[in-house]
C-alpha positions, 0 to 999 in steps of 0.5 A: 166213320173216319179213315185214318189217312184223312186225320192229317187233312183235318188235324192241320185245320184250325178249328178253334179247338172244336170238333168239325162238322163232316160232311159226306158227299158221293160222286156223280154216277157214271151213266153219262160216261159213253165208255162205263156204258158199253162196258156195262153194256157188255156185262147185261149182255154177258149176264142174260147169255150166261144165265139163260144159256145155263138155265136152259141146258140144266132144264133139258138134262132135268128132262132127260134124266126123268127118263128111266130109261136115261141114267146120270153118266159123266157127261151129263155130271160134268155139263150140271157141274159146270152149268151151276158153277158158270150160273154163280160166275154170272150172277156176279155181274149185277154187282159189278155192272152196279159198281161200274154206273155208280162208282161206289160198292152199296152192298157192304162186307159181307156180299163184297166177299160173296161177290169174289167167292162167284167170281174168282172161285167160279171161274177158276173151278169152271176151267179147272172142270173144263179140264176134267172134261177134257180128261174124262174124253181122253180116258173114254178114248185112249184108255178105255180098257180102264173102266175105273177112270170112268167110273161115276165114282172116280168123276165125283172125287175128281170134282170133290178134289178140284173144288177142294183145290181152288178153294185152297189156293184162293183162299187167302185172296177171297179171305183179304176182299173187304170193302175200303172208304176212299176219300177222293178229297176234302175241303173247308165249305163254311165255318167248321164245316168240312165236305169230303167225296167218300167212296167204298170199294169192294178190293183186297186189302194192302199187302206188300209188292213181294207178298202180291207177286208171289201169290199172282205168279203162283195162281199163274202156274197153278190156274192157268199154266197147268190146266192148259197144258193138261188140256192141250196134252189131253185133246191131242192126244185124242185126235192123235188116237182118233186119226190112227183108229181112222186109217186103221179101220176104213169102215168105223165111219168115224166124223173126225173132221167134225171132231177135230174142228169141235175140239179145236172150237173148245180148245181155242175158246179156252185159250182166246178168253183166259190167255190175255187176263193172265198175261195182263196179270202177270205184265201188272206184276212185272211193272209193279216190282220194275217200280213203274205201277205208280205211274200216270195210266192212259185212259184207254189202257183202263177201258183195255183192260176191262175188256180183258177182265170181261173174256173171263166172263165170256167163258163162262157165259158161253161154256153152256153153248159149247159142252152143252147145246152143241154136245152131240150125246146130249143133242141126242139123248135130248131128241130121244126123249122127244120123240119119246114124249111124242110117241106117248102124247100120240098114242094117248091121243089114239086109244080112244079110236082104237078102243071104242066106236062112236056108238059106245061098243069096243072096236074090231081090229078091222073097225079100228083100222077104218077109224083111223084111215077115215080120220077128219082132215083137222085129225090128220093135220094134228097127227102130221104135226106130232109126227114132225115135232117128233123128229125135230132137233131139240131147242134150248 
């Protein structure tokens, strides 16, 4: 296929009124380019974090919600919520490391779309959700009188109506991604003969300067600017709450300053990741109506902004750590149904010391009691295992 900004090229050769013969030609990878491959580097590292980090969390709350005992409460809603979206962010790594080596998008139209619905649409959703968590915490603390905020109910329609929102507003940007040729250049190799470096990109179609800044400073506002100031207010006004309960009730024991740095943690890791790709989105928008985005870029402006582009990543990849490993409520539900699970293996392993004797005959209870004081030295090293394995911290 032909891209229509090459036909002046080609009608300004004579050809002797014949059609030439086109040669397409891909260029040389960009595996010996040391700073494709840090970058590239960097994404596989992203991508087994994130992956494994949010298979590992979903796994445990899998474990836990088989419990009867355990139920589906907002926390654990909100983690599975986000751990699923965080794993489709990145599981659009691979294409985008691909399309880093190569230079060239292979996957076609279809997956060029599927690829910026994980990406654009999973990451925004992930930090609209981190703000849903942050209000969930708020409600539970400072408004606890009003159960209905709380309610599994009111935390589903909240979910519903922000994934509803980021696909409103993303919509027009997810629907314009189309894979592009590129023709990098052409040139005459022989009689009639043309050979041209031709590439495909997965990018979003041209749309005019205005149109462009408009919709970027609008996903400012609505993506970025909102959110963050419903975070800050929400966690603020949490430790606010918190302190003043803290001096009022000396007794309540209340770990504030553990508290404190983990919302800070979270706080600043939403900030540090999200606060310099939108400044470096609004800045290209800046210099793009000032009519200087034209201009020569150096290279190490390029390789600076795709370290920008990867901290979205890095949210994404490392949310699971955050809400997820380091949940004290999920820690502990998690080390409940642990010991639970050992508290049944070893009571298993026991009844048949408990029950019958060695020659068939069921056990007195003063017979039991001797069984089991007069256990095996390899007995008593399983059972102290047990009692350890029961105690300890669960991994993810």
């Amino acid at each position: 296929m032909e891209d229509s900004d090459n036909q002046p090229l080609l009608s300004s050769l004579n050809f002797n009124g014949t059609a030439p013969e086109i040669v397409d030609v891909l260029p040389p990878p960009n595996h010996e380019d040391t700073h494709v491959v840090i970058m590239a580097a960097t994404y596989i590292l992203l991508f087994l974090l994130g992956t494994c980090g949010n298979v590992a969390v979903l796994t445990t709350i899998l474990h836990i919600l088989r419990n009867r005992n355990n139920t589906l409460d907002n926390t654990l809603l909100y983690i599975i919520v986000l751990s699923c979206v965080d794993f489709g962010v990145c599981l659009s790594l691979p294409f985008t490391i691909i399309d880093q080596i190569l230079g060239v998008w292979m996957f076609g139209s279809v997956l060029c779309k599927l690829h910026a619905v994980l990406e654009s649409f999973g990451k925004i959703f992930s930090s609209l959700i981190l703000t849903a968590m942050s209000f969930d915490r708020y409600a539970g603390v400072c408004i606890s009188r009003n159960k209905s905020l709380r309610s599994r109910s009111m935390s589903i329609y909240i979910l519903i109506g922000l994934s509803i929102y980021a696909m409103i507003i993303l919509f027009p940007l997810i629907m314009s991604f189309e894979t592009k040729e590129i023709i990098l250049f052409e040139k005459m190799t022989g009689p009639n003969r043309v050979t041209r470096m031709k590439i495909e990109k997965c990018t979003i179609r041209e749309i005019s300067s205005t149109t462009f800044s408009t919709f970027t400073i609008f996903q400012f506002l609505f993506c970025f600017i909102i959110p963050l100031s419903l975070v800050t207010f929400f966690y603020t006004r949490l430790l606010m709450t918190l302190r003043k309960h803290a001096r009022n009730f000396k007794s309540s024991h209340i770990p504030l300053m553990r508290i404190s740095l983990y919302t800070l943690a979270v706080a600043c890791f939403y900030f540090v990741c999200w606060t310099p790709f939108w400044a470096a989105t609004v800045y290209a928008v800046y210099l793009e109506n000032l009519g200087k985005g034209d201009g020569e870029i150096s290279t190490w402006f390029v390789y600076c902004m795709y370290f920008i582009h990867a901290l979205p990543f890095l949210n994404s990849s490392m949310n699971w750590l955050l809400y997820g490993a380091l949940n004290s409520q999920l820690q502990q539900r998690a080390n409940t149904h642990s010991e639970q699970t050992s508290a049944r293996m070893t009571k298993v392993t026991a009844t048949p010391v408990d029950r019958f004797s060695a020659n068939g005959f069921k056990n007195t209870p003063m017979e039991t009691k001797t069984a089991l004081t007069t256990s095996t030295p390899e007995e008593e090293e399983l059972l102290a295992v047990r009692l350890v394995s029961s105690n300890s911290p669960a991994l993810l």
